[in-house]
N, C-alpha and C positions, 0 to 999 in steps of 0.2 A: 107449134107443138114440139118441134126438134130443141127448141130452143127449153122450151120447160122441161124437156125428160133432160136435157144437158143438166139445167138447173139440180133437178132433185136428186142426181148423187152427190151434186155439191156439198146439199144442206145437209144428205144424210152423213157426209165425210165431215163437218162441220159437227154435227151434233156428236157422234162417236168421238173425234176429238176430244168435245170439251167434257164426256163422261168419264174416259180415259185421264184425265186433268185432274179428275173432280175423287178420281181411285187414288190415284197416286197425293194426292195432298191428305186422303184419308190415312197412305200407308206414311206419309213423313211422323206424322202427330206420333206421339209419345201413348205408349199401349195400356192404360192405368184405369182399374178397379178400385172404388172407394165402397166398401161393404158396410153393412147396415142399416139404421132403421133412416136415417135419409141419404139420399145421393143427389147429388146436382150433377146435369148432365148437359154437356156444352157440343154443339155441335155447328163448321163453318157454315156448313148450307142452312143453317136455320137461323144464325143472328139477328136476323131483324126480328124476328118474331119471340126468339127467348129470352127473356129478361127477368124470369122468374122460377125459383128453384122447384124443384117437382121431388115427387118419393116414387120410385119404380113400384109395379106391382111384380107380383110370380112371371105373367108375360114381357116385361119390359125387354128381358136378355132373349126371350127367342126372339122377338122383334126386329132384333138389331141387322137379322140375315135381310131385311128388307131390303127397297129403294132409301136413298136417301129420303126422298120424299114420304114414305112412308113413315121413319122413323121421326121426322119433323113431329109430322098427323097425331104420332101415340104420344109426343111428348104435352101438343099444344093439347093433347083432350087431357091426359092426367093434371096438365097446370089448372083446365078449367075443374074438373073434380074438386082437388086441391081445393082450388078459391072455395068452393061453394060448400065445404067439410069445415073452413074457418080455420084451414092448420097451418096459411103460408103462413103469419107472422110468427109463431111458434118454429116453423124449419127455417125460415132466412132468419135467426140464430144461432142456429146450433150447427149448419149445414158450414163443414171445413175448406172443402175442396172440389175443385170442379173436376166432373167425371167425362174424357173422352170419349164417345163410342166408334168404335175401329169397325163397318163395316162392309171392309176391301173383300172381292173374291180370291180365290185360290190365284197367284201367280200364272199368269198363261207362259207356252213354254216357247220360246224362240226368243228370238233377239230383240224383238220389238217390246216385250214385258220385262220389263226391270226389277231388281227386289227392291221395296222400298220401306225396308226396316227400320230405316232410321242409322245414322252412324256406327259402322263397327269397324274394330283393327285385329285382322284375320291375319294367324300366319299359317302357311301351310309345312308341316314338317315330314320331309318325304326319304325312304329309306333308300341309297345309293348303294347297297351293299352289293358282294360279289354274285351273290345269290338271284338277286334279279338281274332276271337277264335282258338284253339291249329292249326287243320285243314290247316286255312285258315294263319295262321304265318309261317307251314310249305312247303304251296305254295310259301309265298314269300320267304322264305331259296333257294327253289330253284331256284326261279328266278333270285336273286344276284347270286347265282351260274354257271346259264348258259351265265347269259352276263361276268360273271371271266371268261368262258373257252373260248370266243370270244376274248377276250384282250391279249394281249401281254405282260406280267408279269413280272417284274423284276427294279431292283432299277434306271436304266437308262432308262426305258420306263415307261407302266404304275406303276403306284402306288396305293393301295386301303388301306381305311379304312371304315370301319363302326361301327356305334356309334346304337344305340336303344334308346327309351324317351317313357316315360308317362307323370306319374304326376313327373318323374326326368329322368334326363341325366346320360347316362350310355358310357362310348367308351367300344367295345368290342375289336378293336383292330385299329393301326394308320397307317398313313403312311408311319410309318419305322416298321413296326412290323414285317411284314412278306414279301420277297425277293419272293417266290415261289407259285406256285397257289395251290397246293398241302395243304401245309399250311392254306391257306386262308379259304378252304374248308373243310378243319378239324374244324377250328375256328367257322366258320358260324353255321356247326351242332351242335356244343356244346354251341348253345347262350339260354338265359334261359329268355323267355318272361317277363318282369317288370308289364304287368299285373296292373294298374294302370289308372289314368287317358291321357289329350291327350294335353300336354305344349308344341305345335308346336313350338313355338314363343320361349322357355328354350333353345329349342333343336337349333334352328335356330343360337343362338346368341353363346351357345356354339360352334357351329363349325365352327365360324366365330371366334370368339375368342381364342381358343384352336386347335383343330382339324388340322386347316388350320395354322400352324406356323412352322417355322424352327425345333425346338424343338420334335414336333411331325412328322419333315419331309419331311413338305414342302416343295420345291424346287423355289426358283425364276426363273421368266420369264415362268414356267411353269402354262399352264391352271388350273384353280382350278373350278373343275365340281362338283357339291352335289346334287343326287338323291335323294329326299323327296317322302318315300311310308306310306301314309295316309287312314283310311278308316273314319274318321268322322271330324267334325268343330272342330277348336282347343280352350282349354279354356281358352287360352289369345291373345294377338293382336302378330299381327304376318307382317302387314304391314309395320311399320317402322323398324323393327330389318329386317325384308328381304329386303328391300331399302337400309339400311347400307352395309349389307353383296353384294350385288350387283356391288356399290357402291367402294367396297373394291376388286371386282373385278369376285368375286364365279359366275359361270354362274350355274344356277338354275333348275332343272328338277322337276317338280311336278307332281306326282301321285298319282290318289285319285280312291279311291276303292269300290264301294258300294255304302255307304254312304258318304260320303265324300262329302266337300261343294266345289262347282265351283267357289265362290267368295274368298276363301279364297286359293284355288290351284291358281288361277289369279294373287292374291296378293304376293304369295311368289315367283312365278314362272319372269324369266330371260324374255324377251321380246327377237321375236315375240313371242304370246299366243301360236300357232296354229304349234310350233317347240319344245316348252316346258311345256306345258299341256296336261295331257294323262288324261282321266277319262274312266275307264270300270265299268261294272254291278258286277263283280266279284271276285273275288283273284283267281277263275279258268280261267278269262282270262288274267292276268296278263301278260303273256306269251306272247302276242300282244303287250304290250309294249316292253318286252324286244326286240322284235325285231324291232318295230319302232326306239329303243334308238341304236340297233347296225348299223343301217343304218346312225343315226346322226352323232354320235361318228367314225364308222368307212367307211362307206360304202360312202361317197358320197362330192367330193369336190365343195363345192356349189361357192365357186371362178372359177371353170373350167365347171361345172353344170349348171352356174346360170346367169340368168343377174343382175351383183349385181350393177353395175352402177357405180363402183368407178373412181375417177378422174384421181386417177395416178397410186396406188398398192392395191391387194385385198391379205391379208391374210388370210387364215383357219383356223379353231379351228373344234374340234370335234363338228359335228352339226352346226357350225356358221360362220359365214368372219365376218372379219369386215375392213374397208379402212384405207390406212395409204396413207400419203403422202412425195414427196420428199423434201430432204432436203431442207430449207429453204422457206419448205410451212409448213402451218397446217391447218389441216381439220376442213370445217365449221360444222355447228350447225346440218345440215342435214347427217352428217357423210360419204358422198360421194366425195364431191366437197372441194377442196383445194384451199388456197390463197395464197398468196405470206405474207411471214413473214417479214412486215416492222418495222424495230428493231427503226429505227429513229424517225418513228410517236409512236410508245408504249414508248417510252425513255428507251429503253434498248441498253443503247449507252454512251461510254465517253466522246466522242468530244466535245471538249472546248466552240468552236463555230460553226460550221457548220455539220452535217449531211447528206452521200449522201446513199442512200439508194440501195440495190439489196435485191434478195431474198435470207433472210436468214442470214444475211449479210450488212456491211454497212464500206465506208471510211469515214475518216474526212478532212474535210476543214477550210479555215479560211477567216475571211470576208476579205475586203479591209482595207489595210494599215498593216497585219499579214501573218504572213509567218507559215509554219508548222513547230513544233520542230521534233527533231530526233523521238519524241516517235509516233507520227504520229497522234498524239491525243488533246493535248497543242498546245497551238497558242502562238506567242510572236511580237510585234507592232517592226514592220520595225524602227532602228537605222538610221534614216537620219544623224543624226551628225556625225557616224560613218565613213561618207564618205568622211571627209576632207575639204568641201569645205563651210564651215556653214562662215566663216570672223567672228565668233562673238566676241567682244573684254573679256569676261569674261567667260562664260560658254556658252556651247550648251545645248538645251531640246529641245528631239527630244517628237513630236506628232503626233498624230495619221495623216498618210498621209504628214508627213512633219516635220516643226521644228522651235524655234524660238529662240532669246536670248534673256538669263536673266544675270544681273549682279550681285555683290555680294553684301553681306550685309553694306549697308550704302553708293550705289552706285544707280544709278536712270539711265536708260535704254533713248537715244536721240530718237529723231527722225527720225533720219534712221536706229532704230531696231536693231543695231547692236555694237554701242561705248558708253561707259559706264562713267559718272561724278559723283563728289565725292558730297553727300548732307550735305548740312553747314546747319544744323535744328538751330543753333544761329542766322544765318543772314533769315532764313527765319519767324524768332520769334517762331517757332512750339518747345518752352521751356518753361518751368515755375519756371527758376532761379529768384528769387527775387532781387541778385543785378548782379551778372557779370556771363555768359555764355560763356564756353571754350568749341568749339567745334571741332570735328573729324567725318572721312566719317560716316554719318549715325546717330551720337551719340553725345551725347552735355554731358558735365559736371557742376557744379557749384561751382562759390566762394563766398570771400561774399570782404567788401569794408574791409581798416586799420581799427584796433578797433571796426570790427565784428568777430564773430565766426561763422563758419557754422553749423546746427544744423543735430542731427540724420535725419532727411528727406532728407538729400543733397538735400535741394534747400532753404529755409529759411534761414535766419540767425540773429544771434540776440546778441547784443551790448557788448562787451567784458567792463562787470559793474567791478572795480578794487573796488570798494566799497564792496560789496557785497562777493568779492574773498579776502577780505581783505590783498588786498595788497597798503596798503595805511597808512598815519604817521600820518592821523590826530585827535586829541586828542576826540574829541566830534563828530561832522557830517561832515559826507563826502558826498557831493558832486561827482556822477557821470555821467560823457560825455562820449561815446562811447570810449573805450582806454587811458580815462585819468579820472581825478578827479580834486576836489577845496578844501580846507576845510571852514568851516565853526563853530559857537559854537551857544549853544541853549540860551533859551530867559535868561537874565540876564548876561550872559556873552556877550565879546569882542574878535574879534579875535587879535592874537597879530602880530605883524610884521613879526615873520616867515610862517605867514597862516597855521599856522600847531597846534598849543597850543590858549588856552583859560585864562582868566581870570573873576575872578566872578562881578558882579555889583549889589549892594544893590538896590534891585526893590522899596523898602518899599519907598526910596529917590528920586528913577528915576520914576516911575510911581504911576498914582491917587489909592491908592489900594481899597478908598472906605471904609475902616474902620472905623465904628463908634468909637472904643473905641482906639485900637494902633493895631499897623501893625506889624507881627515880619518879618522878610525876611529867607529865609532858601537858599541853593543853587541853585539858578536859579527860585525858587519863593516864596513867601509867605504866610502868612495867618491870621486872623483877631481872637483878645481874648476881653471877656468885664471882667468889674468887678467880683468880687468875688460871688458876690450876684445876678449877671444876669447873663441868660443864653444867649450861641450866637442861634442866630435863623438862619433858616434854610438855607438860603441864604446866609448866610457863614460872613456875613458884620457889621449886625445888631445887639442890643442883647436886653432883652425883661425882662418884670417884671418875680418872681417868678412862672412858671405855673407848672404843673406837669411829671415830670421825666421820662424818656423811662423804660416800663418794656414789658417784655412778658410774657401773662395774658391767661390761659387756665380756660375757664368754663367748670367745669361736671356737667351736670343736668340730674336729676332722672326724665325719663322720663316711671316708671312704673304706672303696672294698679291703683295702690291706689291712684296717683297723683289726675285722672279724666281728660277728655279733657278740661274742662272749667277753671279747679285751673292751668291746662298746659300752657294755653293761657296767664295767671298771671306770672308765672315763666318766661316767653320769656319776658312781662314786664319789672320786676323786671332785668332781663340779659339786655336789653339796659336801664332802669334806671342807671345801671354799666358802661355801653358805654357811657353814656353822660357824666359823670364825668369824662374820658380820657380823655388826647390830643394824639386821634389817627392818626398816620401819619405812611410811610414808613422808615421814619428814627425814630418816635417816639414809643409810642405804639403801639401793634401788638396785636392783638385779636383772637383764637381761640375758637370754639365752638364743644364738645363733650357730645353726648344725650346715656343715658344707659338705658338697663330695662334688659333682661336676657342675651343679647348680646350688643357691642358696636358701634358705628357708627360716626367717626369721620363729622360733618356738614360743617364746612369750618377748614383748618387748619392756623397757624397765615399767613404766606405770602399769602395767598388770596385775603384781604381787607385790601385796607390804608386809609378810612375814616370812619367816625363814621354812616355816612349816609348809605353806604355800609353793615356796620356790620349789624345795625338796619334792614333795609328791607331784609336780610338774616335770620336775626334770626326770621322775622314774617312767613316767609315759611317755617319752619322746622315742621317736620309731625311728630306727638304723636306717639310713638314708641307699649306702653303698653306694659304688660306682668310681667318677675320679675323684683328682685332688685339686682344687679352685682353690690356693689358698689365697691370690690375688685379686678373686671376684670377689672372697667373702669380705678382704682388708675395704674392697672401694661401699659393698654393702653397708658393713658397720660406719664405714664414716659418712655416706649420705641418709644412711635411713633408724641406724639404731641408735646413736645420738641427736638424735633431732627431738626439737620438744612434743612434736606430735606423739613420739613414741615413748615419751615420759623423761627426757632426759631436761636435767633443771637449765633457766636462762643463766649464759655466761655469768652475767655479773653479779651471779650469788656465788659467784670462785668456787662450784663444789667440784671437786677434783672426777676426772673423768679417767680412766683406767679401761684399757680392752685387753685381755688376756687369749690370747693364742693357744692353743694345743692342737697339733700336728704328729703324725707318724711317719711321716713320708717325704718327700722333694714336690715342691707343688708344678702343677702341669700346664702354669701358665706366670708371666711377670709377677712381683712382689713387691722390686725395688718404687714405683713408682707411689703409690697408693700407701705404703708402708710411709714411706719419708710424707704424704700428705698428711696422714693420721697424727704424726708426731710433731709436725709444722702445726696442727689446731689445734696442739695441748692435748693430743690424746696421750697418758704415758703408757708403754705397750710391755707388755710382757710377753715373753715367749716360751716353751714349756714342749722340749721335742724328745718322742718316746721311739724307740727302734731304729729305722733306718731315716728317721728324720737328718734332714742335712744343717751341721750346724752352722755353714756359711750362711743362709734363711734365716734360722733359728737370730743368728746375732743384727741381721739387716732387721726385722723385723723390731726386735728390742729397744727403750729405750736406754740414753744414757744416766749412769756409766752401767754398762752390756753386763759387765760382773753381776750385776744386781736386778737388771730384769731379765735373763738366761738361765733357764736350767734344761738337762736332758740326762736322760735316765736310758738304760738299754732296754728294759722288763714294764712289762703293764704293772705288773705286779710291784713294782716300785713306787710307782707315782700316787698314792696314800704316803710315801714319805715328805714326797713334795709338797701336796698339800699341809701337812703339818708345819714345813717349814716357810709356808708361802702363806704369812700372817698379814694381809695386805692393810695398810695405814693403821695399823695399832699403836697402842701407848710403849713408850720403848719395854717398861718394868715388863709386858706381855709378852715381849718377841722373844721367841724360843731356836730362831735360827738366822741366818749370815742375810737374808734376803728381806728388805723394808726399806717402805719408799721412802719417810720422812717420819718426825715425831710429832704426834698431833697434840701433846701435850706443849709441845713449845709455845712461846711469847706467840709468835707471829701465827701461828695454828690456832689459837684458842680466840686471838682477835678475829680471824675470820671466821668460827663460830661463833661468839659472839654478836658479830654485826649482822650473819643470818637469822640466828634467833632475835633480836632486835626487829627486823625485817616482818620475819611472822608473825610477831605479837604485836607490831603496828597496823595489821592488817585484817586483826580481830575487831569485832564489831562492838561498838557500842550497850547491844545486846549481851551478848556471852562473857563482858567485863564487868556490867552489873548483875547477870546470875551469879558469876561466881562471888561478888560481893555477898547478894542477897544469902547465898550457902555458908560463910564464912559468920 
């Protein structure tokens, strides 16, 4: 007997054990509701006997508070039900997921009940501020302490850190620091109050940023829970850094101590309020919390607890569910209720063209007249031609729903859609050949007629000129007709009987030439000479008393301030009293006008004006310059720029005498000698003409030789209308009325070099304007 009462606490120590075993493997499992119309429901202690899905009735969930053994009982009688209702093969396919049943008791409380929620990474964040005092910091030492000896400790289950903050952030130790509870509780006693102010909000974002990371411990898919123990308002914002961290996923426990603010435990804390806000009077009741938190944490599966309302599955967390839904659903905005995931209205989908929608899920289609390709995704438009039976005489193109023919290039498609003719674009004129169009199916070319050539545009063409290509033998003018030619010879000549050679004929004989005095003939035309002592005049024909000689005559006048605008107005004078004594024309005299005073300014240069009336009303608008006296910028002027042919002065070797005339009132205000001896070294012959306080030492540098004769100076403005009277430049001597003249252009050797000029121009008249004036005579 001694020996069997020994026996029977054995077995009953044995038996408690392995019920004890059989709790805790119920609290490891994962806490999950699969809601509606079937559930499968899996349970360790019943495997051998469930192998078949079942549908709960309204009692299924109270049931759950049974024995295990009970909860076996109600499943094996609803699977016979089931059988005998005819509905397993209908729910073993539709049935997604297996349904755990969690039914663990309440956590018993001491050191021997462990929580066994399943893996979580707990931080505890405890306030070090100056405010609590040694006392009441080592209330809460204990308190972290006695919810560690409730938890179940180790690197595959829970996980703990705790961090301390004031006015800064401290980690005391992380979530890989310590394995053992042991550990943890040595750590916690050796923490050393920070003592400080109260940076909830520091503290918040460091454990969101750090604390809660791989690095530190973390663990993915595992809950991340952070205990916030406070006893007053914190002195920065603390609402949006706890919304991030939220957000990021931390579910939140706020406890506030004393003093502590209810709005700001609100704001930090995890939603519901009334799950995750704790406030007590004291750090001596603290201790209330701890066990309201082992209750959340471990003691109560509110998916099996609760009426949580989810639509399909409820998962646990310590303290919390929250709904998930089945594949190819996801949960609305209400966090209960599930939709169907239509992948084709969101366009999370490939299909080329069509879209068939299921949950979760979606095939492709293809409209009419497409087929699906092998990838099930791409569409490709049905090959009607492919079928053989298209008759088209050139090509098949197939279209959408069908097909049509086209024929090839330079081919135009009949009327019965099917036979194909060649297009002649020549005979239907759609060319823009200008003489002859050679065409082919589609395409036309060009030529051109004999005795054209086709030109770079391939379509004009233009007269093959043998003239021009000088492929021709005729001595003088050719004559060309498209591919051929004529000869011909110019005026005075004959063609000769081979049509090819010329001979000359004296015009002076054969035609009226109109010459007063005699006619010379040259080859192929002529021209008109008079006596020794007349000149021919302009007209080429006629010839005329002694008048005066072609020269090119530059005036420089001093147009500075000593002049005076009123003596200025005399000097323009005096310059056309000069003009009237010319015979100015474009073939005779030429007249330039150059005004100085500190700079120069050329007024008209000689090819400007060819009559005297012209020069005159020119030289009455020229404007009083005033200032100094340049007379040696005007001499270097005149010689490089108002004798030049640019500015109308005739080429050297028609010998027309070149003449610059000077007038001055004054001593010039810069050299003379230099530029003066140049002018007269290039055949300029110079005159000089000094009125008031001109100096005549200038006056005679300036002149040509002999000085007598190109020199005058007067004291009075008012005088120099004498001057000009007597300043008859290249006249016939019978004209000269005073002491001053350059030469007699009536001489031998004057009249030869008019003549060889006139000579010069009438050789240089065109064959045109020799036979008008024939035709007029």
């Amino acid at each position: 007997m001694t020996e069997d009462v020994g026996d029977e606490p054995r077995d009953r120590q044995r038996d408690r054990q392995r019920d004890n075993e059989t709790s805790r493997d119920k609290h490891t499992q994962k806490r999950l509701f699969v809601l509606g119309p079937h559930v499968m429901t899996h349970h360790s202690d019943c495997e051998p006997e469930m192998k078949k899905k079942t549908t709960p009735t309204a009692t299924t969930l109270a049931a759950v508070e049974s024995s295990s053994s009970e909860v076996c009982s109600i499943i094996i009688i609803l699977i016979i039900i089931m059988m005998k209702m005819k509905h397993l093969a209908a729910l073993c396919g539709f049935i997604l997921l297996d349904l755990v049943v969690f039914t663990a008791a309440r956590p018993q409380t001491g050191s021997e009940q462990k929580c066994k929620s399943g893996p979580v990474d707990l931080v505890f964040l405890i306030d070090s501020s100056r405010s609590v005092r040694p006392h009441e910091f080592e209330t809460m030492r204990k308190f972290m302490i006695d919810i560690l000896d409730t938890l179940d400790i180790g690197p595959n289950a829970t996980r703990v850190g705790v961090v301390q903050y004031s006015s800064q952030v401290r980690s005391e130790f992380s979530l890989k620091t310590h394995s053992k509870l042991e550990a943890m509780v040595k750590n916690i006693n050796q923490i050393v109050p920070l003592a400080q102010g109260t940076m909830t909000g520091l503290a918040i974002k460091y454990v969101m940023d750090l604390a809660f990371t791989a690095e530190e411990g973390d663990r993915p898919k595992v809950p991340n829970v952070a205990v916030i123990v406070t006893d007053g308002r914190p002195q920065d914002r603390v609402a949006e850094v706890a919304a991030e961290a939220r957000e990021k996923g931390i579910e939140i426990y706020a406890v506030g101590v004393a003093r502590a603010d209810m709005a700001s435990l609100r704001a930090m804390a995890s939603p519901p309020f009334e799950d995750h806000v704790f406030l007590v009077e004291s750090f001596d009741l603290i201790h209330q919390f701890g066990l309201q938190f082992q209750d959340k944490l471990c003691g109560v599966d509110l998916c099996l607890e609760s009426d949580h309302g989810c639509d399909h599955m409820c998962e646990s967390s310590p303290g919390s569910y929250h709904c998930l839904c089945l594949p190819g659903f996801t949960l609305n905005d209400d966090g209960k209720t599930c939709a169907a995931v239509d992948l084709c209205a969101e366009g999370k989908h490939n299909c080329e063209q069509v879209c068939i929608s299921s949950p979760g899920s979606f095939t492709c289609d293809c409209n009419r007249g497409y087929k699906l390709n092998d990838d099930k995704r791409t569409c490709s438009m049905i090959d009607y031609c492919s079928f053989g039976n298209h008759s088209c005489d050139h090509e098949c193109v197939s279209v959408l729903n069908g097909y049509h023919c086209r024929c090839n290039h330079g081919y135009r498609l009949q009327d019965d859609g099917k036979t194909c003719r060649a297009i002649d674009l020549c005979t239907e004129g759609k060319h823009d050949c200008e003489q002859i169009c050679v065409s082919s199916p589609g395409v036309f070319t060009c030529d051109c007629n004999d005795g054209y050539t086709l030109n770079e545009d391939k379509k004009t063409c233009t007269p093959i000129d043998l003239c021009t290509e000088g492929k021709h033998d005729c001595e003088q003018i050719c004559i060309s007709a498209p591919g051929v030619f004529t000869c011909d010879c110019n005026k005075g000549f004959k063609l000769n009987k081979d049509k090819k050679t010329c001979t000359n004929m004296d015009l002076c004989k054969t035609v009226e030439h109109g010459c007063e005095h005699q006619c010379v003939s040259t080859p192929g035309s002529y021209y008109c000479v008079c006596p020794d002592s007349q000149p021919l005049q302009e007209d080429g024909k006629s010839c005329g008393a002694c008048k005066s000689a072609n020269i090119d005559l530059v005036l420089l006048i001093d147009g500075s301030k000593s002049v005076r605008p009123q003596n200025f107005e005399l000097v323009k004078q005096f310059v056309n009293q000069v003009v009237d004594s010319l015979d100015v024309s474009a073939h005779g005299t030429r007249v330039g006008l150059v005004q100085y005073s500190s700079r120069v300014r050329t007024e008209f240069p000689l090819n400007m004006y060819h009559s005297a009336e012209e020069i005159k009303a020119a030289v009455m608008k020229v404007d009083y310059m005033e200032k100094g006296t340049m007379t040696g910028l005007a001499l270097k002027h005149m010689l490089e720029y108002s004798f030049s042919e640019a500015e109308g002065a005739r080429p050297a070797n028609r010998h027309i005498p070149r003449i610059g005339l000077v007038f001055t009132d004054g001593r010039s205000q810069d050299d003379i000698t230099e530029y003066a001896k140049q002018a007269k070294e290039a055949g300029i012959t110079m005159y000089a003409v000094g009125v008031g306080k001109a100096v005549e030492d200038e006056l005679r540098e300036i002149a040509s030789e002999p000085v007598e004769k190109h020199f005058h100076y007067t004291t009075d403005f008012m005088a120099i209308s004498n001057i000009a009277e007597n300043l008859k430049l290249n006249v016939c001597p019978e004209e000269s009325q005073g002491e001053i003249e350059v030469k007699d252009p009536c001489a031998c050797e004057s009249l030869v070099e008019f003549q060889q000029a006139t000579m010069s121009s009438l050789e240089q008249l065109t064959h045109k304007h020799i036979l008008s004036n024939f035709n007029h005579h």
